[in-house]
N, C-alpha and C positions, 0 to 999 in steps of 0.2 A: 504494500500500500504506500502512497506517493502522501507523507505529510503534505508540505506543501499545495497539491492540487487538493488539499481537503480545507486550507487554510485560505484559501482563495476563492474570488466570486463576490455577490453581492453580500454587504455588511449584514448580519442575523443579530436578530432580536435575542433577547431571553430573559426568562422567568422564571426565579430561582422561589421556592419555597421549600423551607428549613423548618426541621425541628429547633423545637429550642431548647436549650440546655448544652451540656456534652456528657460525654461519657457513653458509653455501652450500653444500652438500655436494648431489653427484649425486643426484637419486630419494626426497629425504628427502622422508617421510610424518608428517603431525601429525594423529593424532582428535580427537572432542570428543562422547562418548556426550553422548545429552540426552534431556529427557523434561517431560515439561509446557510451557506457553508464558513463564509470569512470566520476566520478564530474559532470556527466551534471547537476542533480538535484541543484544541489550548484550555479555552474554556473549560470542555469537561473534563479536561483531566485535573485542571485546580480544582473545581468543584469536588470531587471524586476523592481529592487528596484532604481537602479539608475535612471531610465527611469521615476521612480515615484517621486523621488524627483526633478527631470528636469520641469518636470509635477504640482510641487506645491502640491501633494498630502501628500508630508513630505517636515520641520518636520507637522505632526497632530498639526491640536490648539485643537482638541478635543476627550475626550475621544471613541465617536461616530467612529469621521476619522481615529484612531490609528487603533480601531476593522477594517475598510474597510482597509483598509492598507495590515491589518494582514490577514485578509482575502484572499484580492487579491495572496500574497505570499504563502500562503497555499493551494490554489486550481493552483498554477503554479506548486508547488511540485507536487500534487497530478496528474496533467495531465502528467506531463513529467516523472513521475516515471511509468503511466499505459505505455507510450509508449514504456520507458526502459524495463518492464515486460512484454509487448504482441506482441512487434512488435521490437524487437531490439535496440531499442532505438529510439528517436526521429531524424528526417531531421533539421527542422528549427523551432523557435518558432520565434512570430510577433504579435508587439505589437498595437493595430492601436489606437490613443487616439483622441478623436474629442471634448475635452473642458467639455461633460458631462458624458461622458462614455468610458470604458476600453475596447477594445476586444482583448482577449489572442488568438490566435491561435496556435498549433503544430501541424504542419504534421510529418506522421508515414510513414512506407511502409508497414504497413497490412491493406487490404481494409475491414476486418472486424471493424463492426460501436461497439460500445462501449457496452455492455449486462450487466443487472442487474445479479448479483447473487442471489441464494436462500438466504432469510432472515437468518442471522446466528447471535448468540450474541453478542451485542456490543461490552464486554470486550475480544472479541479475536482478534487480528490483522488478518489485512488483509481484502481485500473485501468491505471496505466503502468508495471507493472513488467516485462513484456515488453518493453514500449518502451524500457525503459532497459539490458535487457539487449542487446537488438540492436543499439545503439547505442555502450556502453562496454565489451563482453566482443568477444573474438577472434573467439569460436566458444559456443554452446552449445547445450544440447538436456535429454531426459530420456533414461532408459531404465528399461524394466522392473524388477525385482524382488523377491524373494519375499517376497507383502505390503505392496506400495507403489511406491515409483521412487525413483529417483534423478536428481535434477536436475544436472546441472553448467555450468561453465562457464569460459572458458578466458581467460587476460590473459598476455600478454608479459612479460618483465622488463623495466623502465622502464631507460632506455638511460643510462649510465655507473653501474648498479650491478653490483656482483661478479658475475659469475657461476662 
């Protein structure tokens, strides 16, 4: 995925609604309405980062948590730049946290589900961001709908943070 062509385009809106407080609390849910592609990518991942350190997940005590951390933020790029490249850009992304586990969500408005590409070599950009979601997420997938999908995908709490 091409930062950059996800950083680009007309200026987007957005509408953040937060919990309030911090800390780890059961089932907390964080939005992030969006609309155009300039700076989404950026966007969500600060959004995403703050929500993680409300969360206890930063700062890391461990070199272990830093990787999940990092993780988490790099597969938030990578979702929200496929939806900048296939579908306009992203709707909303949503964060759901339940003390041991992350789920990112963004919905899109193309209801086509997410396709592997022909294997191509590594060293070329472009086209691995399914690869890296299989790779660094727990778990994820799409789902339908109305007027698009929603992509998600699932990461662990990184091991000696609050839960």
């Amino acid at each position: 995925m091409d930062q950059e062509a996800a950083d680009s385009g007309p200026v987007g809106g957005v509408h953040e609604s937060r919990m309030s407080g911090g800390g780890a609390r059961q089932g907390q849910v964080r939005r992030l309405l969006l609309f155009g592609t300039r700076g989404v990518v950026t966007r969500c991942r600060d959004f995403t980062a703050e929500a993680l350190a409300d969360w206890g997940w930063t700062p890391a005590r461990t070199e272990e948590a830093q990787e999940r951390v990092d993780d988490v933020l790099l597969l938030v790029s990578e979702v929200v730049t496929n939806a900048c490249l296939h579908a306009d850009g992203p709707e909303e992304l949503v964060l759901h946290h339940d003390g041991e586990r992350l789920r990112v969500e963004v919905a899109d408005g193309n209801p086509e589900r997410p396709a592997r590409r022909r294997p191509r070599a590594a060293s070329l950009p472009g086209g691995h961001g399914l690869m890296v979601l299989d790779r660094l997420a727990g778990d994820w997938g799409s789902e339908p709908r109305e007027g698009g999908k929603v992509v998600w995908l699932e990461v662990r709490r990184p091991p000696g943070a609050p839960s």
